[in-house]
Steps between C-alpha positions, in 0.01 A plus 500: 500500500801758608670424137189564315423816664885592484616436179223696295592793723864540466463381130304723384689784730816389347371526097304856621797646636723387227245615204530864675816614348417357148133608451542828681780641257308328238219689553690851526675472161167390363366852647234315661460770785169557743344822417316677773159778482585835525165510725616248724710486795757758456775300663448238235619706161822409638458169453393536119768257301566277699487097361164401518355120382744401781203245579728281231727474794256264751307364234806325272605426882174320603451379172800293493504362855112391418652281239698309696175405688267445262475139417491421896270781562275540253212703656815827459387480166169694494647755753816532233216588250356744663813681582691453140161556341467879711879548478412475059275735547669752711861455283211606191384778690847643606692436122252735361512738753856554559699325172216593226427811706130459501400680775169249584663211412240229473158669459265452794297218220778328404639514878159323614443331254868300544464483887141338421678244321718396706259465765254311302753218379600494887113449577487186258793395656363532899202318329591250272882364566578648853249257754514802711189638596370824433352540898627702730668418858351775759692669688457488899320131420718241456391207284205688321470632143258694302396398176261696303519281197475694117560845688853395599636501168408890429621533899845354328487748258424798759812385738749423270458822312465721765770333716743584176384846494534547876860385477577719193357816733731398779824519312524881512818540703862359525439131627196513614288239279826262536515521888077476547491209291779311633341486811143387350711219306642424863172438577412283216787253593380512859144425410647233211655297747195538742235373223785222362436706146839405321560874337776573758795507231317804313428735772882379696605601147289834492591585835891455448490654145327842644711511772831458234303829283461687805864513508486754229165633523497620852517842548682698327416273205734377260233313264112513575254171410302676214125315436708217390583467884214610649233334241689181573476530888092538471524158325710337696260631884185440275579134359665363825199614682329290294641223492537486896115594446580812711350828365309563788835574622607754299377775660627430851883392342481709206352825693702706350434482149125499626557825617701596229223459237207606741668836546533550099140389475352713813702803361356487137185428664449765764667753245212444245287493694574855684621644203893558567527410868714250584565250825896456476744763422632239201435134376547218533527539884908467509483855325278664755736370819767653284373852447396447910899513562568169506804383340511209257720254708227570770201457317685152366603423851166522620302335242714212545481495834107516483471220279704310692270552812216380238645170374548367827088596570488310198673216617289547803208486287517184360 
């Protein structure tokens, strides 16, 4: 048990760590450099060129490590999807934006219309090939599950996109969507081992392979994830929640990117609504703690520190 929690760690640390110096430089002669709002957070324009679609980093890292594991594992495989399948769509997103210098990238339709896609053929998977079911464990009652038969497939649909969006809202600042998830993939092995669910080598391999990127994307960043980071970290929460039939849980060990994509929606909401006034001082709710004073490594520090008070309720929970 100790070498196949171990191994996927320090692997996929190793090949993260190592990728660093060859993407990164990679990616600077290629001018693929972040550009930042002029109407955002001031402190940010600084930031504009730096590497960006560092996300290569964990996912070549993960990707490989997952390999290894695959023919002994095989229930990694829809959770591999999910993430390579996001990570596609992100690395789309991010090559038109910053190499093609198309300042949408993808357009909002073909952005959907891709995620919906890759959701769906994860859906026939779940249903047909995975013998996973699509009912939930409750939290706070061990041994009982909801099932509300038809409606959980367009419930799929709901959580996996919006878990990918709330992760894309939460990387805003230096580290901060690398640090929050490694804890939430902490959990994942915790709750893995718990249910006897054999996905252990992919989130061991997530967790060692963020923790190898945050070597160069904590603050002040050398090389930030890009969508094809943070697109691939939605799959990765939303299919391994899945396939430990845990989305119920989401909210308790993924609180943050809850929060994340509640304050973008109760902003939008609230400022239609009252014609131009608005709740938070900036969104998603990173930027609003920001223009409070706070400084990124706090906001980071905290956020990681909160979620790591929520995965052990989680673990509590179940």
């Amino acid at each position: 048990m100790e070498i196949q929690l171990v191994i996927p760690v320090l692997l996929s640390f190793a090949l993260s760590v190592g990728l660093g110096p060859v993407i990164i430089p990679f990616l600077r002669r290629l001018k693929i450099g972040q550009t930042e709002r002029a109407q955002g957070v001031s402190s940010h324009l600084k930031k504009a060129g730096t590497p960006t679609m560092g996300g290569l980093i964990f996912l070549l890292s993960t990707t490989v490590t997952a390999v290894f594991y695959v023919k002994k594992y095989p229930r990694i495989v829809p959770v591999l999807f999910l993430t390579l399948g996001f990570g596609l769509i992100g690395f789309l997103d991010d090559y038109l934006k910053v190499v093609l210098k198309r300042s949408d990238g993808l357009y909002p339709r073909q952005k959907m219309f891709l995620q919906i896609l890759i959701t769906a053929v994860f859906a026939f998977y779940m249903i047909r090939f995975s013998g996973i079911s699509l009912a939930m464990k409750l939290p706070f009652l061990p041994g009982k599950e909801l099932s509300i038969g038809w409606l959980s497939v367009p419930l799929l649909f709901f959580v996996v996109l919006g878990t990918v969006n709330g992760v894309n809202f939460t990387d805003g600042l230096d580290g901060l969507a690398s640090s929050v998830t490694v804890m939430v993939a902490v959990f994942f092995t915790m709750a893995s081992i718990g249910l006897g669910v054999e996905i252990t080598p992919i989130t061991c391999a997530v967790v060692g392979s963020l923790l190898g990127f945050l070597v160069f994307n904590v603050f002040p960043a050398k090389v930030f994830m890009g969508d094809t980071g943070s697109l691939a970290l939605g799959g990765f929460v939303a299919g391994t929640a899945y396939m430990l039939q845990m989305p119920l849980f989401l909210p308790i060990a993924g609180f943050i990117y809850v929060a994340e994509i509640l304050s973008v929606v109760m902003q939008v909401t609230y400022f239609r609504v009252t014609h131009g006034r608005r709740i938070f001082k900036m969104t998603p709710i990173h930027h609003h703690f920001e223009l409070c004073g706070w400084s990124e490594t706090r906001i980071v520090a905290v956020f990681s520190i909160l979620t790591a008070m929520m995965w052990l309720i989680a673990l509590l929970a179940m």
